[in-house]
C-alpha positions as CSV (number, residue, x, y, z in Angstrom):
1,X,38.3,-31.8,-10.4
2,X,38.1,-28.7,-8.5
3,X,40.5,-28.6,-6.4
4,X,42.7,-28.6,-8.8
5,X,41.6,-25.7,-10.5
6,X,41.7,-24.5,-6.7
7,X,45.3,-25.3,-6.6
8,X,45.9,-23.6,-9.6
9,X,44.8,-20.3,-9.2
10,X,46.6,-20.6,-5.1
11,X,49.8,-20.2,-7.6
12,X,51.6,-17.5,-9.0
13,X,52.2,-16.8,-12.3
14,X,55.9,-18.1,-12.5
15,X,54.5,-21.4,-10.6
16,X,52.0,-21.6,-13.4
17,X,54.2,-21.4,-15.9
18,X,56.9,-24.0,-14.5
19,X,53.9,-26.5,-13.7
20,X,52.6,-25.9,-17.6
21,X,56.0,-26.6,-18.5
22,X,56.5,-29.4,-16.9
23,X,53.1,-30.8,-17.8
24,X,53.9,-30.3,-21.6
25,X,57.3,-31.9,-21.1
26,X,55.6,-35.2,-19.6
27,X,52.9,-34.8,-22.3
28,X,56.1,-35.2,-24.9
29,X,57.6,-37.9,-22.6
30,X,54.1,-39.7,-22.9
31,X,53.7,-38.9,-26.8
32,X,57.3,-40.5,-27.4
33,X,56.3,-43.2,-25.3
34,X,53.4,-43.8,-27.4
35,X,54.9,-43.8,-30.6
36,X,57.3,-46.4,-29.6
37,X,54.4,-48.6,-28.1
38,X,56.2,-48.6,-24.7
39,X,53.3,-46.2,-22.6
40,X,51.3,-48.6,-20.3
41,X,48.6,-46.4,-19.2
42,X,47.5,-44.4,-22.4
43,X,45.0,-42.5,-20.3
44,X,47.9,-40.3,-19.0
45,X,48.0,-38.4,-22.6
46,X,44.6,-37.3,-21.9
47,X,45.1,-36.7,-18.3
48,X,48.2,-34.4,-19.1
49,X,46.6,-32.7,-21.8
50,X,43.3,-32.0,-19.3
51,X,46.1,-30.3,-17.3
52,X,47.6,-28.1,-19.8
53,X,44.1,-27.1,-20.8
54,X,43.3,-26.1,-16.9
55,X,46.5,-24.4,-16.3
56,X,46.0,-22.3,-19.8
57,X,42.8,-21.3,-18.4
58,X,43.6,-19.8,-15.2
59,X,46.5,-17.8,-17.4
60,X,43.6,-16.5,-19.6
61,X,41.4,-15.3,-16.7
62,X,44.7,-13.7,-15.1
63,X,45.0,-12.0,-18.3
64,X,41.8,-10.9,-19.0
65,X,41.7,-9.5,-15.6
66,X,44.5,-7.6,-16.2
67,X,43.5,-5.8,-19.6
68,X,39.6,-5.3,-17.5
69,X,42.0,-3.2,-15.0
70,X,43.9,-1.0,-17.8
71,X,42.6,2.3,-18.4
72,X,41.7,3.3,-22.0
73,X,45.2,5.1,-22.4
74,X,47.2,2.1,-21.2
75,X,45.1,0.1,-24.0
76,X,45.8,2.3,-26.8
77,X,49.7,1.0,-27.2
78,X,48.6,-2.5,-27.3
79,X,46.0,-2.0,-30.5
80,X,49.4,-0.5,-31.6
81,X,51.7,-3.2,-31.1
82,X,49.2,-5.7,-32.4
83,X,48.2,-3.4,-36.1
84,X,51.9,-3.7,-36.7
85,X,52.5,-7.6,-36.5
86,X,48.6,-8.1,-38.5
87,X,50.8,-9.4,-41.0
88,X,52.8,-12.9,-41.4
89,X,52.3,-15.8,-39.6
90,X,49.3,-16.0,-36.5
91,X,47.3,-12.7,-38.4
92,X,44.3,-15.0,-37.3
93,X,45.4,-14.8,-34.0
94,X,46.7,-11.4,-34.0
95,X,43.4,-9.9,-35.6
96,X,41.0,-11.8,-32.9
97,X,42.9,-10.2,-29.8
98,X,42.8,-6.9,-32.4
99,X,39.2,-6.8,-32.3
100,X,38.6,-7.9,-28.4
101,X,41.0,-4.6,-27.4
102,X,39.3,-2.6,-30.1
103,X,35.6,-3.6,-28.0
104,X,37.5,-3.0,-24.3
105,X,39.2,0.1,-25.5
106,X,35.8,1.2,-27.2
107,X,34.2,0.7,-24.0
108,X,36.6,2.4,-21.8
109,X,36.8,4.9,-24.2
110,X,33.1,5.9,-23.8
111,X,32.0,5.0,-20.6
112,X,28.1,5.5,-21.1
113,X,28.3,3.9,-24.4
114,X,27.8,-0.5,-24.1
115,X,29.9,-2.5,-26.3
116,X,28.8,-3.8,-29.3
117,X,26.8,-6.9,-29.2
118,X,27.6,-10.1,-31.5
119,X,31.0,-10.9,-32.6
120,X,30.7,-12.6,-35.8
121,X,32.5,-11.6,-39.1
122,X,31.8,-8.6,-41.1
C-alpha cells in the first residue's frame, strides 16, 4: 500500500501523531471487542496494527533525518541526557540509541574518519 505510506509522509508531525493515536485507540476498541467475542471482522486487528507500524516508521525516518542534520556540538547534549537515564527501566533501549549517537557523533566528530563497521555486542 503505497499510497498510504504516500499519505503519511504528505502529513505533519502533529497529524502523525493524532492519526497514530487514533489508530491505537481503534486497535484497543478492536482488542476489547475481541476479548468479548463481539469483533466481526478479526482482520481489522491486523490491519490497525499494519497502520501503527507504517505511521511509526515515517516518525523514525523524520527522526533520523533530524539527528543526520545536527552538527557534532548539538549531538554532544543528547549522549548526555541519554548516560544519565542508562539506568532503571528501558537501559536496553536507552543504551541502543546510546551507541547509534556515539557512531553519528563519532562521525561528525571526525569528518575524514568512516564509522565503524558491524554493530554487534562487545
Amino acid at each position: 500500500m503505497p499510497s498510504k505510506m504516500k499519505d503519511y509522509r504528505g502529513m505533519s508531525d502533529e497529524q502523525l501523531g493524532l492519526t497514530l493515536r487514533d489508530t491505537e485507540k481503534h486497535l484497543f476498541q478492536l482488542r476489547f471487542q475481541s476479548a468479548t467475542d463481539r469483533l466481526e471482522t478479526p482482520s481489522e486487528i491486523r490491519k490497525a496494527r499494519r497502520e501503527i507500524a507504517r505511521i511509526r516508521t515515517v516518525q523514525r525516518q523524520r527522526e533520523l533525518e533530524k539527528l543526520g542534520a545536527m552538527s557534532a556540538d548539538q549531538l554532544a547534549p543528547l549522549l548526555t541526557n541519554l548516560a544519565a537515564r542508562a539506568e532503571g527501566p528501558g537501559k536496553r533501549t536507552v543504551h541502543r540509541k546510546t551507541r547509534r549517537l556515539q557512531a553519528m557523533h563519532a562521525a561528525k566528530a571526525a569528518p575524514g574518519a568512516k564509522p565503524a563497521a558491524g554493530g554487534g555486542k562487545k
